[in-house]
N, CA, C and O atoms as a Tripos MOL2 file, in Angstrom:
@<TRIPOS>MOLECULE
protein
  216   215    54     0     0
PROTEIN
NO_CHARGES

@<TRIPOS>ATOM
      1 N          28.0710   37.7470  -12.4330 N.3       1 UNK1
      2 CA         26.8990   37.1470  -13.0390 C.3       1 UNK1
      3 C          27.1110   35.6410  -13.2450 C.2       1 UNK1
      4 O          26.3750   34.7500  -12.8200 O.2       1 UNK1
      5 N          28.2950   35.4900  -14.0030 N.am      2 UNK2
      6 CA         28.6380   33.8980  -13.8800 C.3       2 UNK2
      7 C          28.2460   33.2070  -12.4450 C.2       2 UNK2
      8 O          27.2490   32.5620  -12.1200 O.2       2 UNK2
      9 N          29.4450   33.5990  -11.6930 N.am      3 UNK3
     10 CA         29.0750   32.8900   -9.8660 C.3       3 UNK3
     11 C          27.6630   32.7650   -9.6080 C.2       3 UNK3
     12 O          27.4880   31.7090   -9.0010 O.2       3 UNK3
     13 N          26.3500   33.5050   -9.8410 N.am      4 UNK4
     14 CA         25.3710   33.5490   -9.5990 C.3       4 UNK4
     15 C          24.7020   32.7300  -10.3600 C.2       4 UNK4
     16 O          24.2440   31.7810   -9.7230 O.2       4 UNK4
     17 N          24.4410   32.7270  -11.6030 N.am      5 UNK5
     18 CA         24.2430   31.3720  -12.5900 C.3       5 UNK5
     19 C          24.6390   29.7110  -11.9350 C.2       5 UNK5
     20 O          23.9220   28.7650  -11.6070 O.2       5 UNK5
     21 N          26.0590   29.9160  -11.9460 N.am      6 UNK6
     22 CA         26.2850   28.4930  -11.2720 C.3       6 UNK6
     23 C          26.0360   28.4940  -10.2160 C.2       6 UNK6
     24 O          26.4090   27.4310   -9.7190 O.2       6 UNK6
     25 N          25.5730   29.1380   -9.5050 N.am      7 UNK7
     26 CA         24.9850   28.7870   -8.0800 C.3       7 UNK7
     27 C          23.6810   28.4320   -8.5600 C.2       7 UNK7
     28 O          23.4130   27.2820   -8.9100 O.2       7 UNK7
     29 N          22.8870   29.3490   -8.5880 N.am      8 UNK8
     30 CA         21.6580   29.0640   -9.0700 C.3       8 UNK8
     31 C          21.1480   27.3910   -9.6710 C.2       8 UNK8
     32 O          20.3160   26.6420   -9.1590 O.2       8 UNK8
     33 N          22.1550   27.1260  -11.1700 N.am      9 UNK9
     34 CA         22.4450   25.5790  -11.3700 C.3       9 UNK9
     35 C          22.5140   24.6210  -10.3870 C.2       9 UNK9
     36 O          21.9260   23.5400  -10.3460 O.2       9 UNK9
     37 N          23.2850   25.1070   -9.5950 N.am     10 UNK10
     38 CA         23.6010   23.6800   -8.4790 C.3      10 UNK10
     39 C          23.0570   23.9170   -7.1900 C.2      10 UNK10
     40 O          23.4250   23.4160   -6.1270 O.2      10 UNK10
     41 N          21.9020   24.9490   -7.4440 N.am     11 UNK11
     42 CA         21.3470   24.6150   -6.1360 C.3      11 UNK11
     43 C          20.2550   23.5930   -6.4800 C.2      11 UNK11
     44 O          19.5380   23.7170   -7.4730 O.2      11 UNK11
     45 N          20.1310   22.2020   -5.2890 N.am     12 UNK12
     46 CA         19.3980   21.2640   -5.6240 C.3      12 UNK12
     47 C          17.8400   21.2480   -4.1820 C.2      12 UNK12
     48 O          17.1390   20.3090   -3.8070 O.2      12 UNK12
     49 N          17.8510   22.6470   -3.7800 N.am     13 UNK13
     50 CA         16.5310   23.1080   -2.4020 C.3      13 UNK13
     51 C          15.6110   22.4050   -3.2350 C.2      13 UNK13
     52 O          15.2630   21.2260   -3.1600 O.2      13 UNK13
     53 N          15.1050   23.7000   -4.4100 N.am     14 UNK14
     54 CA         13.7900   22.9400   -5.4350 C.3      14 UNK14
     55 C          13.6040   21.6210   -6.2240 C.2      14 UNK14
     56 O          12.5590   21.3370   -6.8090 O.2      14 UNK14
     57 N          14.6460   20.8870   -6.1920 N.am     15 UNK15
     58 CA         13.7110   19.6140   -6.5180 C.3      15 UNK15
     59 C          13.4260   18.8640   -5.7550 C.2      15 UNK15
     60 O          12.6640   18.0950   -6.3420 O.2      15 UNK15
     61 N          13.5930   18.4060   -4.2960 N.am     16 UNK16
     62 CA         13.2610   18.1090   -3.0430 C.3      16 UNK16
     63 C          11.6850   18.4830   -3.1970 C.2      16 UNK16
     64 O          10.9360   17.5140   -3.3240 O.2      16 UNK16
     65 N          11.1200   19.7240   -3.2010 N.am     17 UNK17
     66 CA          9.9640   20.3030   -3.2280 C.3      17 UNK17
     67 C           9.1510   19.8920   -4.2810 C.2      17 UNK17
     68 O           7.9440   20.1030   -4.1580 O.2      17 UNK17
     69 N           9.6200   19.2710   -5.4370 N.am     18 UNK18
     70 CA          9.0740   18.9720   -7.2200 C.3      18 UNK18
     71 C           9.0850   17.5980   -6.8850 C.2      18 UNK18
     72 O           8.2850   16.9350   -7.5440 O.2      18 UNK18
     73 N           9.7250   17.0060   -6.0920 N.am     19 UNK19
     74 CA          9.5540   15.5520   -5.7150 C.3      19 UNK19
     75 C           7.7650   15.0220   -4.7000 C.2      19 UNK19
     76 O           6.7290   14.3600   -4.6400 O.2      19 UNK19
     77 N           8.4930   15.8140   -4.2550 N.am     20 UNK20
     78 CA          7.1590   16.4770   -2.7750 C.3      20 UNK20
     79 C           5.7640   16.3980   -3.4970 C.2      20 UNK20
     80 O           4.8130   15.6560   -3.2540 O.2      20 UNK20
     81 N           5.9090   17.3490   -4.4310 N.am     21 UNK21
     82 CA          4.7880   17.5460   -5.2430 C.3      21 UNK21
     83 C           3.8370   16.4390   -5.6960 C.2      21 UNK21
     84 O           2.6710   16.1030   -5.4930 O.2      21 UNK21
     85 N           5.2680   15.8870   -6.6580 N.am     22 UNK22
     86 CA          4.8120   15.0990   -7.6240 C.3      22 UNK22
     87 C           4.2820   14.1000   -6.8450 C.2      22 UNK22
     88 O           3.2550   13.5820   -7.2830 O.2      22 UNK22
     89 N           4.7800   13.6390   -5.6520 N.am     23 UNK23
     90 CA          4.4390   12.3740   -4.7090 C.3      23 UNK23
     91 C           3.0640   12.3550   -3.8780 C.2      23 UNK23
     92 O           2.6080   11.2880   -3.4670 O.2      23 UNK23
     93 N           2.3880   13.6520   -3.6370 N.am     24 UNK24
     94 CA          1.2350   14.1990   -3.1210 C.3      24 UNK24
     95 C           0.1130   14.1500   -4.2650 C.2      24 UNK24
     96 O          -1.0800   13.9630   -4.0240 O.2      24 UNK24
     97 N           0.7590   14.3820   -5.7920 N.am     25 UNK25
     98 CA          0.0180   14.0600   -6.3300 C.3      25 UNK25
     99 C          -0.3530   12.8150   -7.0120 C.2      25 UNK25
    100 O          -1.4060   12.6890   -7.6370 O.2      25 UNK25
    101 N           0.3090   12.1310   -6.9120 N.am     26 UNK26
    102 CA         -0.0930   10.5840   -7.2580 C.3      26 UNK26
    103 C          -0.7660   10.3920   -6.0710 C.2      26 UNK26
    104 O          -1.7140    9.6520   -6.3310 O.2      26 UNK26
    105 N          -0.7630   10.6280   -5.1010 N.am     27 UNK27
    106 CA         -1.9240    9.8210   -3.6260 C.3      27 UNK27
    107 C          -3.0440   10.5130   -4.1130 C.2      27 UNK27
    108 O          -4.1030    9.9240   -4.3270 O.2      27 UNK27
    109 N          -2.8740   11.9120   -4.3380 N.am     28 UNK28
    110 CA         -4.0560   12.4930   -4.5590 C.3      28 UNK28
    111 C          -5.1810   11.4840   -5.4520 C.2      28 UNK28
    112 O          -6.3350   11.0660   -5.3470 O.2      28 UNK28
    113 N          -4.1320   11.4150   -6.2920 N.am     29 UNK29
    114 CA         -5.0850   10.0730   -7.5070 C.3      29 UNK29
    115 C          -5.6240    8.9350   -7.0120 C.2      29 UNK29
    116 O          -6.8270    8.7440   -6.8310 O.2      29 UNK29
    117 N          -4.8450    8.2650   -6.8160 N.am     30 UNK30
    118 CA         -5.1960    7.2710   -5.6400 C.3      30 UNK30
    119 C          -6.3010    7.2360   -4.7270 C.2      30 UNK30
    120 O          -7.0410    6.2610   -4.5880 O.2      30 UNK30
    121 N          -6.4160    8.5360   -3.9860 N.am     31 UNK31
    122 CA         -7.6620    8.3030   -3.5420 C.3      31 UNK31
    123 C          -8.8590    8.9090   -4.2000 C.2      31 UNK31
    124 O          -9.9110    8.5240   -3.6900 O.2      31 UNK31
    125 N          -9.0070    9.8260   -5.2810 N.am     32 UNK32
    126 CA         -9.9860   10.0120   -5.8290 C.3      32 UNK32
    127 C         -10.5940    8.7420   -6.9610 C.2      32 UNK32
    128 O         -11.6600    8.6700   -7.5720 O.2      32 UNK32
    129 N         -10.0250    8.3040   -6.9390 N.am     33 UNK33
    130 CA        -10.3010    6.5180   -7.5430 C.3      33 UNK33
    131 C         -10.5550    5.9290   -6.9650 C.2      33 UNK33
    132 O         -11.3780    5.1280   -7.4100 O.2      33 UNK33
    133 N         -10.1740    5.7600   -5.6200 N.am     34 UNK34
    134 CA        -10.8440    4.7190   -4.1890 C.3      34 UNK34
    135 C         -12.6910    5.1910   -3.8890 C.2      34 UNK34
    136 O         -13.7520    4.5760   -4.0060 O.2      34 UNK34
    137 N         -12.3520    6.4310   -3.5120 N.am     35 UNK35
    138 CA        -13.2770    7.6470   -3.3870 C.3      35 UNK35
    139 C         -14.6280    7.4730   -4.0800 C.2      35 UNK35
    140 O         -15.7810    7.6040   -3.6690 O.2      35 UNK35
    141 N         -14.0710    7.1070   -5.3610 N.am     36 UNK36
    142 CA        -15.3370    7.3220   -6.4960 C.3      36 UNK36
    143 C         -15.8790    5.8030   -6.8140 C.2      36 UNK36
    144 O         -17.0130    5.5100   -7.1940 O.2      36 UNK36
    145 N         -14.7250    4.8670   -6.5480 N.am     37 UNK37
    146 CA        -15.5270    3.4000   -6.5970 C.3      37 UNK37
    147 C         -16.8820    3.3880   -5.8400 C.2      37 UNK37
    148 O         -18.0440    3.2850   -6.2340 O.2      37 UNK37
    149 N         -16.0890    3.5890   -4.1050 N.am     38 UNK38
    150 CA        -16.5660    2.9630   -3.3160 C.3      38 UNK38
    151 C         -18.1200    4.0460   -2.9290 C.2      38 UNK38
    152 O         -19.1860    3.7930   -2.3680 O.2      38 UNK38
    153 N         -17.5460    5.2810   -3.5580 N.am     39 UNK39
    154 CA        -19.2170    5.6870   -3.7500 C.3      39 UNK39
    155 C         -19.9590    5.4220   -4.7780 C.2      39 UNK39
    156 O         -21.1280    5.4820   -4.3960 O.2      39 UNK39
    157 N         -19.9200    5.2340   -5.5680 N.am     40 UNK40
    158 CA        -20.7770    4.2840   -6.6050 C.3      40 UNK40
    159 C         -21.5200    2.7400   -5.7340 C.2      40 UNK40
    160 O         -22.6820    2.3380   -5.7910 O.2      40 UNK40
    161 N         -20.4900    2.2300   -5.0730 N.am     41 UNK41
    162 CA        -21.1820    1.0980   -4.4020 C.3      41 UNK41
    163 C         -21.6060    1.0460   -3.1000 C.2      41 UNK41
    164 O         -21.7760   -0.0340   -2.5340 O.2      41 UNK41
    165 N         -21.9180    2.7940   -2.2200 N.am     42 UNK42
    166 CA        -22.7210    2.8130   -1.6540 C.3      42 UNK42
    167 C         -23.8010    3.4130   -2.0210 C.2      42 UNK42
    168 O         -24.8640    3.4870   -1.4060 O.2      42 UNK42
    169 N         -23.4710    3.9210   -3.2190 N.am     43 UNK43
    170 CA        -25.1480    4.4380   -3.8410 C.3      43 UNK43
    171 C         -26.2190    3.6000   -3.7880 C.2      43 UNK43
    172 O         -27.3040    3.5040   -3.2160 O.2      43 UNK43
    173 N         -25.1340    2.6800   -5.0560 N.am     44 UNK44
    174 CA        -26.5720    1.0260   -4.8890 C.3      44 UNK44
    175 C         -26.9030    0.6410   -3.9380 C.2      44 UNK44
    176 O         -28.1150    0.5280   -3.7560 O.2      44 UNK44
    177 N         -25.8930    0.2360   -2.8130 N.am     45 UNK45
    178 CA        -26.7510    0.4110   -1.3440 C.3      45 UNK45
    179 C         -27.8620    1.0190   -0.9810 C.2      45 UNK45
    180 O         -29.0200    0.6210   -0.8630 O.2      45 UNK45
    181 N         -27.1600    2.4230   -0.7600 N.am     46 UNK46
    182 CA        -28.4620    3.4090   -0.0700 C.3      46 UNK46
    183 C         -29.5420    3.0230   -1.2350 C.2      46 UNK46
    184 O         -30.4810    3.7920   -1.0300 O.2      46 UNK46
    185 N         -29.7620    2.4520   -2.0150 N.am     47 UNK47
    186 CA        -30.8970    2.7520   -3.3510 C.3      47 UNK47
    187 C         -31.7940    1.5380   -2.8970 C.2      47 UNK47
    188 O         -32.9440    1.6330   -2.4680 O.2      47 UNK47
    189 N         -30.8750    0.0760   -3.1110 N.am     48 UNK48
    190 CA        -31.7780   -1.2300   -2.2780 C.3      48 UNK48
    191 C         -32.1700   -0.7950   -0.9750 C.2      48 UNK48
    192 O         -33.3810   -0.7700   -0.7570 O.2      48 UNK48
    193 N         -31.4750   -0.4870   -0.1650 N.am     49 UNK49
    194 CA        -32.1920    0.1830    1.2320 C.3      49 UNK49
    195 C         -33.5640    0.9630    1.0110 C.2      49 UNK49
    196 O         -34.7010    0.6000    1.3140 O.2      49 UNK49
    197 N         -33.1480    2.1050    0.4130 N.am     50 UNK50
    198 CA        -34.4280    2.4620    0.3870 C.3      50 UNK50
    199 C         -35.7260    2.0360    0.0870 C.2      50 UNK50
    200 O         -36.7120    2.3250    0.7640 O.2      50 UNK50
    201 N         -35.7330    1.0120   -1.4270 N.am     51 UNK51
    202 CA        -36.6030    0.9510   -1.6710 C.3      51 UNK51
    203 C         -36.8860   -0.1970   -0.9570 C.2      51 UNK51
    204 O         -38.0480   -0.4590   -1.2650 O.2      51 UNK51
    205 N         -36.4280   -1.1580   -0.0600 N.am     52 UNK52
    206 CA        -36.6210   -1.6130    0.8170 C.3      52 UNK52
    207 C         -37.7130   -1.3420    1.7110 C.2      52 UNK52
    208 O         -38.6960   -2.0720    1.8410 O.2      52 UNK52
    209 N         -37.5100   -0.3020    2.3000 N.am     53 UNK53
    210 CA        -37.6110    0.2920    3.2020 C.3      53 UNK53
    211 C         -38.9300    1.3460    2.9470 C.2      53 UNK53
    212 O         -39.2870    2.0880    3.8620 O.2      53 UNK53
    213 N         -39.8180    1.3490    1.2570 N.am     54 UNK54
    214 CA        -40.5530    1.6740    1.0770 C.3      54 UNK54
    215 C         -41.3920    0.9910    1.2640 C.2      54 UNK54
    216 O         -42.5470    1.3530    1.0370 O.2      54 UNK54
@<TRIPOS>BOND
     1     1     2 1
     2     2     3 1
     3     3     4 2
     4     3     5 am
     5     5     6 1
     6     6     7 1
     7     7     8 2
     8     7     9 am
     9     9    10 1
    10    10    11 1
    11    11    12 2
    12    11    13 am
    13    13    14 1
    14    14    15 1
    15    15    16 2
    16    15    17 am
    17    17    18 1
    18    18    19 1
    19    19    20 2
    20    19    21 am
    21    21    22 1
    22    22    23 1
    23    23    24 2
    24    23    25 am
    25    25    26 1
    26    26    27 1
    27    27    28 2
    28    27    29 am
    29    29    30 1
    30    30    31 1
    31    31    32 2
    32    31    33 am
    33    33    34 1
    34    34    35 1
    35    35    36 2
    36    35    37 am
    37    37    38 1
    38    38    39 1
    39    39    40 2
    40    39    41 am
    41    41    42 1
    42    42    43 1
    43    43    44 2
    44    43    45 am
    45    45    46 1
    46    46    47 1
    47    47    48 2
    48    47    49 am
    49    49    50 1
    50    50    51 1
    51    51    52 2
    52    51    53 am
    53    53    54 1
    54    54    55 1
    55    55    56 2
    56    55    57 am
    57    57    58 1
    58    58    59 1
    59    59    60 2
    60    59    61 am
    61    61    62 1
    62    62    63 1
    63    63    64 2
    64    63    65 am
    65    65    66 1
    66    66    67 1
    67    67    68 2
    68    67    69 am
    69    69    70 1
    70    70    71 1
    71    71    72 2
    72    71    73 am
    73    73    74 1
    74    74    75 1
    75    75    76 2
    76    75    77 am
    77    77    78 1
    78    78    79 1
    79    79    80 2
    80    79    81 am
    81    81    82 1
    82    82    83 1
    83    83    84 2
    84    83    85 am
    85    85    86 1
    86    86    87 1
    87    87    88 2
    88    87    89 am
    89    89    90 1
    90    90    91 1
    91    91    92 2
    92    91    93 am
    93    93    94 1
    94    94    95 1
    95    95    96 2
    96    95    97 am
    97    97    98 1
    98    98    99 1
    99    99   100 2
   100    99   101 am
   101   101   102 1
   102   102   103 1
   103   103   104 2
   104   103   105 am
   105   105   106 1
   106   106   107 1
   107   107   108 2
   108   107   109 am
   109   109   110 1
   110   110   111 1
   111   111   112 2
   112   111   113 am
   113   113   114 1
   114   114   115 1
   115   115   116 2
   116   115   117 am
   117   117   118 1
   118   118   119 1
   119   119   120 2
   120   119   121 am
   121   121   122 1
   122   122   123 1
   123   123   124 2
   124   123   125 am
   125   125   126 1
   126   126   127 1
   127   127   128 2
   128   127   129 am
   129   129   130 1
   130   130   131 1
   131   131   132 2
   132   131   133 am
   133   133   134 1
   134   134   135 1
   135   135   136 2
   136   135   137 am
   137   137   138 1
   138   138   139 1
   139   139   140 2
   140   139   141 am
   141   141   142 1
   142   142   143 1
   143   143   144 2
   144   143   145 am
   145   145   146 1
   146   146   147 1
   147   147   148 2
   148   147   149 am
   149   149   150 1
   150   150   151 1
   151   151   152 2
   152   151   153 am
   153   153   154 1
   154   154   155 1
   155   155   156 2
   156   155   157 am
   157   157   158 1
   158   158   159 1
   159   159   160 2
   160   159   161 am
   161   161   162 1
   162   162   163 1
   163   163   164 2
   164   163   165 am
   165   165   166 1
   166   166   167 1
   167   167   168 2
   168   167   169 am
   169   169   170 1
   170   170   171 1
   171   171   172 2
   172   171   173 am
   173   173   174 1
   174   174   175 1
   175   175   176 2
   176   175   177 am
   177   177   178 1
   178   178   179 1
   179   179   180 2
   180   179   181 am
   181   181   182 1
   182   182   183 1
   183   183   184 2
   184   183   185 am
   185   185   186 1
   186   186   187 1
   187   187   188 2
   188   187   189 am
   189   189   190 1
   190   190   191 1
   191   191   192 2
   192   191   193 am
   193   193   194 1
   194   194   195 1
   195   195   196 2
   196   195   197 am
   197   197   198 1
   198   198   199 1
   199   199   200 2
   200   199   201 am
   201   201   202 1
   202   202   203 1
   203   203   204 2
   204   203   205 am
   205   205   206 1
   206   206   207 1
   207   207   208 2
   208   207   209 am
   209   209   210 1
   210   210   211 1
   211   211   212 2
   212   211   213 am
   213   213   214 1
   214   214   215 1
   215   215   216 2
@<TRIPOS>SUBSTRUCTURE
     1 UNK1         2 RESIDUE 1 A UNK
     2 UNK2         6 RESIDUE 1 A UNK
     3 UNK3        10 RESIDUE 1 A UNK
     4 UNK4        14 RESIDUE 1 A UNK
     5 UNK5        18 RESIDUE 1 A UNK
     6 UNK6        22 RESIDUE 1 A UNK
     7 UNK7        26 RESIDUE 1 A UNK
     8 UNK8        30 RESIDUE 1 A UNK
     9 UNK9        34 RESIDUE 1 A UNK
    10 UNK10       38 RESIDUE 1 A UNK
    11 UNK11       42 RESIDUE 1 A UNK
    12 UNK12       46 RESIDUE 1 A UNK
    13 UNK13       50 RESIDUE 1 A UNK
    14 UNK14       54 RESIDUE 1 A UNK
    15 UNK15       58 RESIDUE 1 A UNK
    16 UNK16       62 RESIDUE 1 A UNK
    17 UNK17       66 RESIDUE 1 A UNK
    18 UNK18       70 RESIDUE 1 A UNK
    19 UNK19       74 RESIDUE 1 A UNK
    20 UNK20       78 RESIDUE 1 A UNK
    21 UNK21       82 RESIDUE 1 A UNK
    22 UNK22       86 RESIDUE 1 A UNK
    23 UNK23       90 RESIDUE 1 A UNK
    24 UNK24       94 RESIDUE 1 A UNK
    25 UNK25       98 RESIDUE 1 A UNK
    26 UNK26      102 RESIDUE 1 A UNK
    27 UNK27      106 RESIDUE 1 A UNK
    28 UNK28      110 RESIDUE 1 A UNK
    29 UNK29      114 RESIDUE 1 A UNK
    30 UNK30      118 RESIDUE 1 A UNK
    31 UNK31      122 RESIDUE 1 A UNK
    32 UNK32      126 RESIDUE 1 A UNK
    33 UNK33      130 RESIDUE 1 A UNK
    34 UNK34      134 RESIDUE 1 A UNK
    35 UNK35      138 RESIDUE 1 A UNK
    36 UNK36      142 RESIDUE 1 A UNK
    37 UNK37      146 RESIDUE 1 A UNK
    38 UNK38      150 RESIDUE 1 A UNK
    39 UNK39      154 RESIDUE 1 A UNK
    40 UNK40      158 RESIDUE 1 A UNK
    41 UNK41      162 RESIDUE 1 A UNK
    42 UNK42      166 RESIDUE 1 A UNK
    43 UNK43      170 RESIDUE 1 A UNK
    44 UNK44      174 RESIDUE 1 A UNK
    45 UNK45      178 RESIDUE 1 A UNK
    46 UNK46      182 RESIDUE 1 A UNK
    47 UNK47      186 RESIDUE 1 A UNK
    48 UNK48      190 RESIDUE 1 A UNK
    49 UNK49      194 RESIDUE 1 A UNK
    50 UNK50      198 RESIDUE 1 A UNK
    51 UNK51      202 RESIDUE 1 A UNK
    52 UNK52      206 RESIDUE 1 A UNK
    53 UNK53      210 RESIDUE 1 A UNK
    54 UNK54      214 RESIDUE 1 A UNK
């Protein structure tokens, strides 16, 4: 049971993967903030267009 414990401890597979994660999720952020600007400022667009265009 010991040997298996300290293995378990020093295996370092899963934080490679918790790194992974964490790094996918900061872009994730990143672009849902890009995402949400830059549609806000094609709204107002499409909105002057339209009524333009009325």
């Amino acid at each position: 049971m010991r040997r298996l414990l300290a293995g378990f401890w020093a295996d370092q597979s899963g934080a490679t993967a918790i790194e992974y994660a964490i790094i996918g999720c900061g872009i994730s952020i990143v672009i849902v903030a890009a995402v949400n600007g830059m549609g806000t400022k094609l709204s107002g667009t499409f909105s002057t267009v339209s009524t333009s265009l009325k």
